[in-house]
C-alpha positions as CSV (number, residue, x, y, z in Angstrom):
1,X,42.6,13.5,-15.1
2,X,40.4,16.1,-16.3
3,X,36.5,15.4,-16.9
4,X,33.9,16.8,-19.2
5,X,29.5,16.8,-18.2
6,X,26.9,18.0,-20.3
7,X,25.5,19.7,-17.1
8,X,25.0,23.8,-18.2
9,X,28.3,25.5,-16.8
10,X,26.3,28.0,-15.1
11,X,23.9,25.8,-13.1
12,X,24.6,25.9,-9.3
13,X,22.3,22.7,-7.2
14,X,20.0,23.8,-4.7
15,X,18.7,22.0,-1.8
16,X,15.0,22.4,-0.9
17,X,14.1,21.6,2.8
18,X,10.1,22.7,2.9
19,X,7.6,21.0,1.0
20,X,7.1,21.8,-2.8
21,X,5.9,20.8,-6.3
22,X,7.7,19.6,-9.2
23,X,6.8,20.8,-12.6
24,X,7.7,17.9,-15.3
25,X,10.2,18.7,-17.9
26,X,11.1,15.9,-20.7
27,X,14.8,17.6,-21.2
28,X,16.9,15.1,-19.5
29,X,21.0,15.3,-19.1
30,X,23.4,13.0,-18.3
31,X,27.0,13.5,-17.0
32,X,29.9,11.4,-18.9
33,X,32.7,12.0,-16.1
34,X,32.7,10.1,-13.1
35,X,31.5,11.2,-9.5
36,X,32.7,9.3,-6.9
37,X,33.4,6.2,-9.2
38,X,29.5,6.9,-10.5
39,X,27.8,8.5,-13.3
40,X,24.6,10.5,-12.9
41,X,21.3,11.0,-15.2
42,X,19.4,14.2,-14.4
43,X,16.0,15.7,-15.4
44,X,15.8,19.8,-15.6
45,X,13.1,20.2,-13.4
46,X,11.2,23.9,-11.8
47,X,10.8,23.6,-8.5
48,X,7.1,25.8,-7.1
49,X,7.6,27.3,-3.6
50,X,5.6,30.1,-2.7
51,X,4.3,31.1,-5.9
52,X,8.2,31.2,-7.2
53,X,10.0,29.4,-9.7
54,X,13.4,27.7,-9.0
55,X,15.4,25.4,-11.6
56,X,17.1,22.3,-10.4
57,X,17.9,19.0,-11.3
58,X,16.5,15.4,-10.5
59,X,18.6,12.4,-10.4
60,X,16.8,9.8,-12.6
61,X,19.8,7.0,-12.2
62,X,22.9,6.0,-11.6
63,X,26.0,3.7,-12.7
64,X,29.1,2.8,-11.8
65,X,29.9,1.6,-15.3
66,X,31.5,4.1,-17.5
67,X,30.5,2.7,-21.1
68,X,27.0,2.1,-21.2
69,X,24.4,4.6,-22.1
70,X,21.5,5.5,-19.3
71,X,18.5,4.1,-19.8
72,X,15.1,5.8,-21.3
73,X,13.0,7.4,-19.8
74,X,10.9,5.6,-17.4
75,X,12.3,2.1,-18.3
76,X,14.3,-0.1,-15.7
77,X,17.9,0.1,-15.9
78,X,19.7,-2.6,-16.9
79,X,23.2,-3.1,-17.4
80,X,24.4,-1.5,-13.7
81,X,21.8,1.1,-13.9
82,X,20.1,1.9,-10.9
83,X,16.5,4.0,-12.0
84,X,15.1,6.5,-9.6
85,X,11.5,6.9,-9.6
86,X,9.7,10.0,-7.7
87,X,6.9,8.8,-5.6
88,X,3.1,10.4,-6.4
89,X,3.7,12.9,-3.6
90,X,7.5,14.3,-3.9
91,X,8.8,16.7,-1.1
92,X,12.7,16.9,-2.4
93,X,15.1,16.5,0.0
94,X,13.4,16.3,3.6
95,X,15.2,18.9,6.0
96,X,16.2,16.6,8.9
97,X,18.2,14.8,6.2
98,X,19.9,18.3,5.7
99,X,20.2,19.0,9.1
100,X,21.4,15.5,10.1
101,X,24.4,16.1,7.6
102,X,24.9,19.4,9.0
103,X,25.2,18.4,12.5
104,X,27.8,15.4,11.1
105,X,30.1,17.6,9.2
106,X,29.8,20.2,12.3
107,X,31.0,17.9,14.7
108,X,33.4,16.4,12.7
109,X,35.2,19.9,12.4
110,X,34.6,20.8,15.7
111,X,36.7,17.6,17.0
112,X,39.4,18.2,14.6
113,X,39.7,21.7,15.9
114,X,39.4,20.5,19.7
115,X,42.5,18.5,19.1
116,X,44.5,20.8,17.7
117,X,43.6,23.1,20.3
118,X,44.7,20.5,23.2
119,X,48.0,19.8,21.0
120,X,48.5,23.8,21.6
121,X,47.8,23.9,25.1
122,X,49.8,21.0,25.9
123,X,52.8,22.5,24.4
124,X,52.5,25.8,25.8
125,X,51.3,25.2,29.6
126,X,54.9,23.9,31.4
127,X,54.1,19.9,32.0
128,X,52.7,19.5,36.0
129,X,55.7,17.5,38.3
130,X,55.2,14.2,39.8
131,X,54.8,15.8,43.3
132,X,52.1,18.3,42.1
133,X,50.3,15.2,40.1
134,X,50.4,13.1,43.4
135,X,49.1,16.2,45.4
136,X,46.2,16.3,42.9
137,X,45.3,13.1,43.1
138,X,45.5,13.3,47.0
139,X,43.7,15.8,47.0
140,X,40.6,14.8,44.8
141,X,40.7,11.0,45.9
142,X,36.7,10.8,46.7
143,X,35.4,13.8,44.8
144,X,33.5,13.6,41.3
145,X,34.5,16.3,39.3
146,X,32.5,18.6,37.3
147,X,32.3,21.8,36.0
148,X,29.4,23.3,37.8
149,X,30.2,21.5,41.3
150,X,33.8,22.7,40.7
151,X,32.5,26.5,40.4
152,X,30.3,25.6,43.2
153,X,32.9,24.9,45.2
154,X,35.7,27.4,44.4
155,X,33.1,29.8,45.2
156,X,31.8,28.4,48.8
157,X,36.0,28.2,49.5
158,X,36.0,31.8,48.5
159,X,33.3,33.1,50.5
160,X,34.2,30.8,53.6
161,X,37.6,32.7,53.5
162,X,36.0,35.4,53.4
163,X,34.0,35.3,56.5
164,X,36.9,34.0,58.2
165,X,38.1,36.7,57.8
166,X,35.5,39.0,58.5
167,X,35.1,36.3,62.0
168,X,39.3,37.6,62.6
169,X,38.8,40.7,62.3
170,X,35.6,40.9,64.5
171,X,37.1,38.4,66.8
172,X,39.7,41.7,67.8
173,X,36.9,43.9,69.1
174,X,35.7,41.3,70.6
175,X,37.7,42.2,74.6
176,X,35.9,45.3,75.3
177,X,32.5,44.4,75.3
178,X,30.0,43.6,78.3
179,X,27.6,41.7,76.5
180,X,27.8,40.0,72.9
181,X,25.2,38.9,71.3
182,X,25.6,36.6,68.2
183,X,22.6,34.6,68.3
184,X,21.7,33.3,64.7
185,X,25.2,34.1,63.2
186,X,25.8,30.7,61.7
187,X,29.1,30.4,63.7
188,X,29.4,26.5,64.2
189,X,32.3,25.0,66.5
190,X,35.0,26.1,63.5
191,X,33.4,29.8,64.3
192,X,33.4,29.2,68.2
193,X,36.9,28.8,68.3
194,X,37.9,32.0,66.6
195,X,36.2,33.7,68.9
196,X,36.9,32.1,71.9
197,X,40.5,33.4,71.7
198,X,39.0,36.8,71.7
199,X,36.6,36.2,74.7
200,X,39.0,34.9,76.9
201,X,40.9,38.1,77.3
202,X,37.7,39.9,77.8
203,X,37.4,40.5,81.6
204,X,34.6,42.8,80.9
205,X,32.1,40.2,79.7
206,X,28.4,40.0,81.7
207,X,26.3,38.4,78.9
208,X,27.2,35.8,76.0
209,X,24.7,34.8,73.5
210,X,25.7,32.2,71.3
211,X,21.8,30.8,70.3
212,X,21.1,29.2,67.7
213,X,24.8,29.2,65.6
214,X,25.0,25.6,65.2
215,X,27.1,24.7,68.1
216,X,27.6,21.1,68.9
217,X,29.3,19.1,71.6
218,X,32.8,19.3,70.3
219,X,32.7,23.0,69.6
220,X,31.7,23.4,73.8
221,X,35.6,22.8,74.4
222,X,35.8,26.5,72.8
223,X,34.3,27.4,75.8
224,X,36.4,25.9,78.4
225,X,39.2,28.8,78.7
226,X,36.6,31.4,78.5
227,X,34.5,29.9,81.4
228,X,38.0,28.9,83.5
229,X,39.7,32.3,82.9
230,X,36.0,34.3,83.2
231,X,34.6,35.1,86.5
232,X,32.7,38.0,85.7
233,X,30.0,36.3,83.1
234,X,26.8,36.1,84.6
235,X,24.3,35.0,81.8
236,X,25.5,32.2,78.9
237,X,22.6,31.7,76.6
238,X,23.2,28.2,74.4
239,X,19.6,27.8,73.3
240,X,19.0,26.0,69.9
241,X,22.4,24.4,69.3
242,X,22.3,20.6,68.7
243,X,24.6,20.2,71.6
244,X,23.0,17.0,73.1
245,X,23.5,14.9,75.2
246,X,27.4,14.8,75.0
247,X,27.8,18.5,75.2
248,X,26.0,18.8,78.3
249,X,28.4,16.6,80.4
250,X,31.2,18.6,78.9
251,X,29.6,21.6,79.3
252,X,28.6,20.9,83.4
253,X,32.3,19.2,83.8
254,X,33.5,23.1,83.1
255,X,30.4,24.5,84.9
256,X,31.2,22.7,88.2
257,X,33.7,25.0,89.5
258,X,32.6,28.0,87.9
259,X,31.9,31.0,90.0
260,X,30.3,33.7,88.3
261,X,27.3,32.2,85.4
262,X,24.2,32.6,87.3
263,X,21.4,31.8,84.4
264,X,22.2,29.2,82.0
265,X,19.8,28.8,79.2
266,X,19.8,25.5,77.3
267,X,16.3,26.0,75.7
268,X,16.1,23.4,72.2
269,X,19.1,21.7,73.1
270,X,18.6,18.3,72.1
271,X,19.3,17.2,76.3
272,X,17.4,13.9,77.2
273,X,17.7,12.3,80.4
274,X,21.5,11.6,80.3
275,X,22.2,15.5,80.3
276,X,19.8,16.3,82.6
277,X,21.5,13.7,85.2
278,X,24.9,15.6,84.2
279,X,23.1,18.9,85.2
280,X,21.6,17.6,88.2
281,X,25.2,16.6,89.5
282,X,26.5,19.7,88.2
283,X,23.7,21.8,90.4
284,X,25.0,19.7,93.7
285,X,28.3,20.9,93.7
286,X,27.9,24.4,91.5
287,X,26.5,27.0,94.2
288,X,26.3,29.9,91.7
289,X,23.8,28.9,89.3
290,X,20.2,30.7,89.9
291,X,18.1,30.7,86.7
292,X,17.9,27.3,84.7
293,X,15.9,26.8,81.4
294,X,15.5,23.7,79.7
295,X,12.5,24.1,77.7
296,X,11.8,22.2,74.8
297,X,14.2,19.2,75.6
298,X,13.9,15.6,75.3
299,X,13.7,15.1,78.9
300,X,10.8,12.5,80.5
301,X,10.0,11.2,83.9
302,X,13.3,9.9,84.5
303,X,15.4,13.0,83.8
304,X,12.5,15.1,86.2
305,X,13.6,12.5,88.8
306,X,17.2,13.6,88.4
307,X,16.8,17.6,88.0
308,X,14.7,16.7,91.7
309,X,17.5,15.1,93.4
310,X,19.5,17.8,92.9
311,X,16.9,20.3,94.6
312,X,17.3,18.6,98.0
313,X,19.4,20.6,99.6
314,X,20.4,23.3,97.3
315,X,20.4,26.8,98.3
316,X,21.1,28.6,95.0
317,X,18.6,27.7,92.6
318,X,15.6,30.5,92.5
319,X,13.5,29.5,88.9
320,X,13.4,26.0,86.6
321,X,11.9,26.3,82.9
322,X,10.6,23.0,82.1
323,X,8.2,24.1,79.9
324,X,7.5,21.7,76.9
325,X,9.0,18.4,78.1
326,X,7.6,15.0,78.9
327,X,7.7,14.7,82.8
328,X,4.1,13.4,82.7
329,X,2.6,12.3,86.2
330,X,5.3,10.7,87.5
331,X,7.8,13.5,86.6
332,X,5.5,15.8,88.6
333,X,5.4,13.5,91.6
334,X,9.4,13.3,91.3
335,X,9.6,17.0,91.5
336,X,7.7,16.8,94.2
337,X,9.4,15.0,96.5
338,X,12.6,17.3,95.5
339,X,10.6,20.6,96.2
340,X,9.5,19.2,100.3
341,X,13.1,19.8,101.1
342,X,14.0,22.3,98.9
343,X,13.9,26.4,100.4
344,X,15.4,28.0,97.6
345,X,13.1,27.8,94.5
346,X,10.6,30.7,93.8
347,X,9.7,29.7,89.7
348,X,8.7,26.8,88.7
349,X,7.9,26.3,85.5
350,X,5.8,23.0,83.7
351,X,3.7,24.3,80.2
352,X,3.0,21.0,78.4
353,X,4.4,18.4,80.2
354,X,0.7,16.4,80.1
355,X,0.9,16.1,84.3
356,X,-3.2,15.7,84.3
357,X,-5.1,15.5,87.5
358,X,-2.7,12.6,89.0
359,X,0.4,14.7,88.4
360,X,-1.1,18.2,89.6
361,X,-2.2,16.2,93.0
362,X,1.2,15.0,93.6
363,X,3.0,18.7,92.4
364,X,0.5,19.8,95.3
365,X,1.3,17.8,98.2
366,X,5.2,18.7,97.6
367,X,4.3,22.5,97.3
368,X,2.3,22.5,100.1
369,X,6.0,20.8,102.4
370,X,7.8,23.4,100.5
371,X,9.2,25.4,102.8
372,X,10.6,28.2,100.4
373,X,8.8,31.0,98.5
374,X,7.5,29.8,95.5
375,X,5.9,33.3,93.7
376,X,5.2,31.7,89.9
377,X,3.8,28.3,88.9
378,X,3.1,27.5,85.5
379,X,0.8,24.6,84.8
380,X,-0.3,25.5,81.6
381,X,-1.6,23.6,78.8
382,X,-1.2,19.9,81.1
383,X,-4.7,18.4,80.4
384,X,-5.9,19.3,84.3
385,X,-9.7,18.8,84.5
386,X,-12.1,20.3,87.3
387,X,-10.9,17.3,89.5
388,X,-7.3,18.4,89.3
389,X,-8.8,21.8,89.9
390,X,-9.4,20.6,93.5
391,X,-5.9,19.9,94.7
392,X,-4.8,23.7,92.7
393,X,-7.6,25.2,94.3
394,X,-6.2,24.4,97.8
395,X,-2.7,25.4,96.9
396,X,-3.9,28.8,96.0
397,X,-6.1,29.3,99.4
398,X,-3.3,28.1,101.4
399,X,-0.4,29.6,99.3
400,X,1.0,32.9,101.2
401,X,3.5,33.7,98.6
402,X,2.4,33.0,95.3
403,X,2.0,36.3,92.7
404,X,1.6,34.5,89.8
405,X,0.1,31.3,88.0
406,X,-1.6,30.2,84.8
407,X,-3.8,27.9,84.1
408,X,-3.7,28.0,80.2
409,X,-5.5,25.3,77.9
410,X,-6.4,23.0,80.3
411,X,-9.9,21.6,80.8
412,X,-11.2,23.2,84.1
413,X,-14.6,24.2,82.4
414,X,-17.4,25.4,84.6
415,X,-17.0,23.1,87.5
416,X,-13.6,23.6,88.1
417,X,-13.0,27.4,87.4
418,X,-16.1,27.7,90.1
419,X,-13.9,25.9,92.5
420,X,-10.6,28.1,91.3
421,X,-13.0,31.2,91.6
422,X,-14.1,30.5,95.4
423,X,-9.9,30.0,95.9
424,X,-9.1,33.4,94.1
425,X,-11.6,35.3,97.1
426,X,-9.1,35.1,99.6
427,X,-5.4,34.9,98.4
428,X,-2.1,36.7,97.7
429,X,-2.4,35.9,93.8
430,X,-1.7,39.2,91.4
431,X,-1.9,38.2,88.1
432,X,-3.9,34.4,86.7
433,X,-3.9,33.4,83.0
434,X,-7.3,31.4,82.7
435,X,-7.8,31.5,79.0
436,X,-8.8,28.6,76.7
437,X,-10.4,26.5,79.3
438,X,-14.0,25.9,77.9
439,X,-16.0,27.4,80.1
440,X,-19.4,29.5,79.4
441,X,-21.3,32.6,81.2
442,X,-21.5,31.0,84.5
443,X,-17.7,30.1,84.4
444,X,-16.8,33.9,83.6
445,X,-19.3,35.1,86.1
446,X,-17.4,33.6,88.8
447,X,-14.3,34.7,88.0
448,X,-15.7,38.2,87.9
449,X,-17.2,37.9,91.4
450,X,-14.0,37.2,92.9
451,X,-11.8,39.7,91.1
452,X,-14.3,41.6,92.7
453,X,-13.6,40.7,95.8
454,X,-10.2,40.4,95.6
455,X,-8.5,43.4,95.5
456,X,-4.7,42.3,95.0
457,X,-5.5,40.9,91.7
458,X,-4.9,43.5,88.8
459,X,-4.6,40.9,85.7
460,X,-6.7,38.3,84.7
461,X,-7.2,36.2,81.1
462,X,-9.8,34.9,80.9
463,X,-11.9,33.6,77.7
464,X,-14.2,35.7,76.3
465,X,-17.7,34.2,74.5
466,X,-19.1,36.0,71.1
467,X,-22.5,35.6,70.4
468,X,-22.9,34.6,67.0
């Protein structure tokens, strides 16, 4: 049914969303069709916005009855009129209300045209089988899907085929070599085993170093053909991989009848006392190994008592890094007792293992029985006072063989570097690290006095006092 409205044909509404002024006009106009079951009274108005005029209308009221005339200006409606009255400060339509029904009608189209794009899709793509739906759901059963972690993930799968790859084709160059070195590469166990395959057909191969590549216990069993089939590798360097305690027992089960690694280096291994006891029995049958490092480890007074029992007797082992444990006094004193019947060590050494003056008077006592030719001691940074700088003292006078000591960051101060001073006179030493050990002019004069008079010594640290 067609309608008819007293609105001017070429008016066109305009919404205002800033704040403005209306300018009062007494022309009203009324519309005589119906609007959504309603009929409207307006008031020409002029909208002021920035110093510009705009016409528009005002609704004034509303019906929903057809046959009743609006009511006058600025009276109540009755009737089924409903009068709208403009408050003192008007602001026309406010633009979050415009915005709000922007967003609405937006997201209502937007949904329509998601669905018909998903009716599209789902009858162009071919429909998935049931096997390939029950391989999906196998295969994501404990994963929470997203968009990012997906991308995330298709792109770590990419790149780790990727350096598979790479690892393969490097892995083929790998038989030629005499010493590899891949500390730091990030190989883990997976990586291990790639290359193992390569390594063990490499009769050429002296030196190995695999530090820090994030080898644990498991990945060790890489090792096992390499070290069986190998006789040539003298030097396997396993420093800073979280083997633990686990992989050492595996790793001296294969070690035991090994004949050609000479220096194993275990440095930041994560060993405690129950690998140390598996190296210790490893060392009592192996008669190959010369140069052991384990500095850095986990390993106390009872894993010093272990590494000792295996130096009774053995005839192989030349130098021991135990620098940065906890062996304390008692793991001295157990070290001890392993050095009176040991001939074969040369290099012992104990850098922060807190000994003190108990521990460096027991260490003593077993040096002095030792009947091999110890040349380097390290007692560094072990809290050792000037009374523990008594029993050192006499180690270095009587001592025919020692080249080398330090005596870093301990606490010797005046008294005691006066007693290691009268010592240094008359013995075979070469080179002594004395630094950081609190001592003042007197202390340093000492020292200089017997370098003086000591001819075979050609290095000394020793602190040096500013004046301020």
């Amino acid at each position: 049914m067609l309608s008819t409205s007293t609105l001017p044909h070429h008016f066109h509404p305009k919404i205002f969303p800033v704040e403005h002024e209306w300018k009062k006009d007494t022309k009203s106009l009324y519309s005589s069709s119906n609007y959504s079951g309603q009929r409207l009274k307006f008031n020409e108005v002029v909208c002021v916005n920035r110093k510009k005029e705009i016409k528009g209308l005002a609704v004034t009221a509303v019906s929903s009855s057809s046959a009743l005339p609006p009511p006058p200006q600025g009276q109540s409606g009755k009737n089924d009129w409903k009068v709208f009255r403009k408050s003192k400060k008007s602001k026309g339509v406010p633009f979050k209300v415009v915005a709000e029904g922007i967003a609405s009608l937006l997201g209502f189209v937007q949904t329509i045209m998601l669905t018909v794009l998903w009716k599209l899709m789902a009858t162009v793509l071919p429909k998935p089988t049931k096997k390939a739906l029950d391989e999906k759901k196998l295969s994501s059963e404990g994963t929470v899907w997203s968009f990012g972690k997906n991308l995330l993930y298709e792109f770590s799968a990419k790149m780790e085929r990727v350096s598979k790859q790479h690892l393969y084709e490097y892995a083929k160059d790998l038989s030629s070599f005499r010493i590899v070195n891949l500390s730091g590469g990030d190989l883990g166990d997976e990586g291990l085993f790639i290359l193992a395959e390569s390594l063990v057909d490499n009769q050429n191969l002296e030196e190995l170093n695999l530090s820090y590549n994030g080898i644990t216990g498991a990945g060790l069993k890489a090792l096992d053909g390499v070290l069986q089939s190998n006789v040539v590798l003298k030097t396997l360097n396993l420093s800073g991989n979280p083997i633990g305690e686990e992989g050492a027992k595996y790793l001296c089960d294969i070690l035991v009848g090994n004949t050609g690694i000479k220096k194993l280096q275990l440095n930041r291994a994560r060993i405690g006392n129950e690998g140390s006891k598996a190296i210790s029995e490893m060392l009592i049958r192996n008669s190959r190994l010369q140069i052991l490092e384990l500095d850095n480890n986990l390993i106390d007074n009872s894993g010093f008592s272990e590494l000792a029992r295996s130096l009774v007797g053995n005839e192989t082992l030349h130098t021991m890094y135990l620098n940065r444990n906890h062996g304390g006094a008692l793991g001295a004193s157990a070290l001890a007792e392993g050095l009176e019947r040991n001939r074969s060590l040369r290099e012992l050494h104990l850098n922060g293992n807190s000994i003190g003056d108990a521990g460096a008077r027991a260490l003593v006592l077993g040096l002095l029985s030792h009947k091999g030719e110890l040349v380097a001691l390290d007692l560094g940074n072990n809290g050792i006072s000037s009374s523990g700088a008594t029993y050192i003292a006499e180690y270095i006078r009587s001592s025919k063989t020692l080249l080398w000591m330090s005596l870093f960051m301990n606490d010797l101060r005046d008294e005691g570097m006066a007693k290691i001073a009268a010592a240094l006179r008359h013995c075979t030493i070469r080179s002594i690290d004395l630094g950081e050990n609190d001592i003042d002019e007197r202390g340093i004069y000492n020292i200089t006095q017997a370098v003086h008079q000591n001819p075979l010594i050609a290095s000394i640290i020793q602190p040096v006092i500013i004046q301020v």
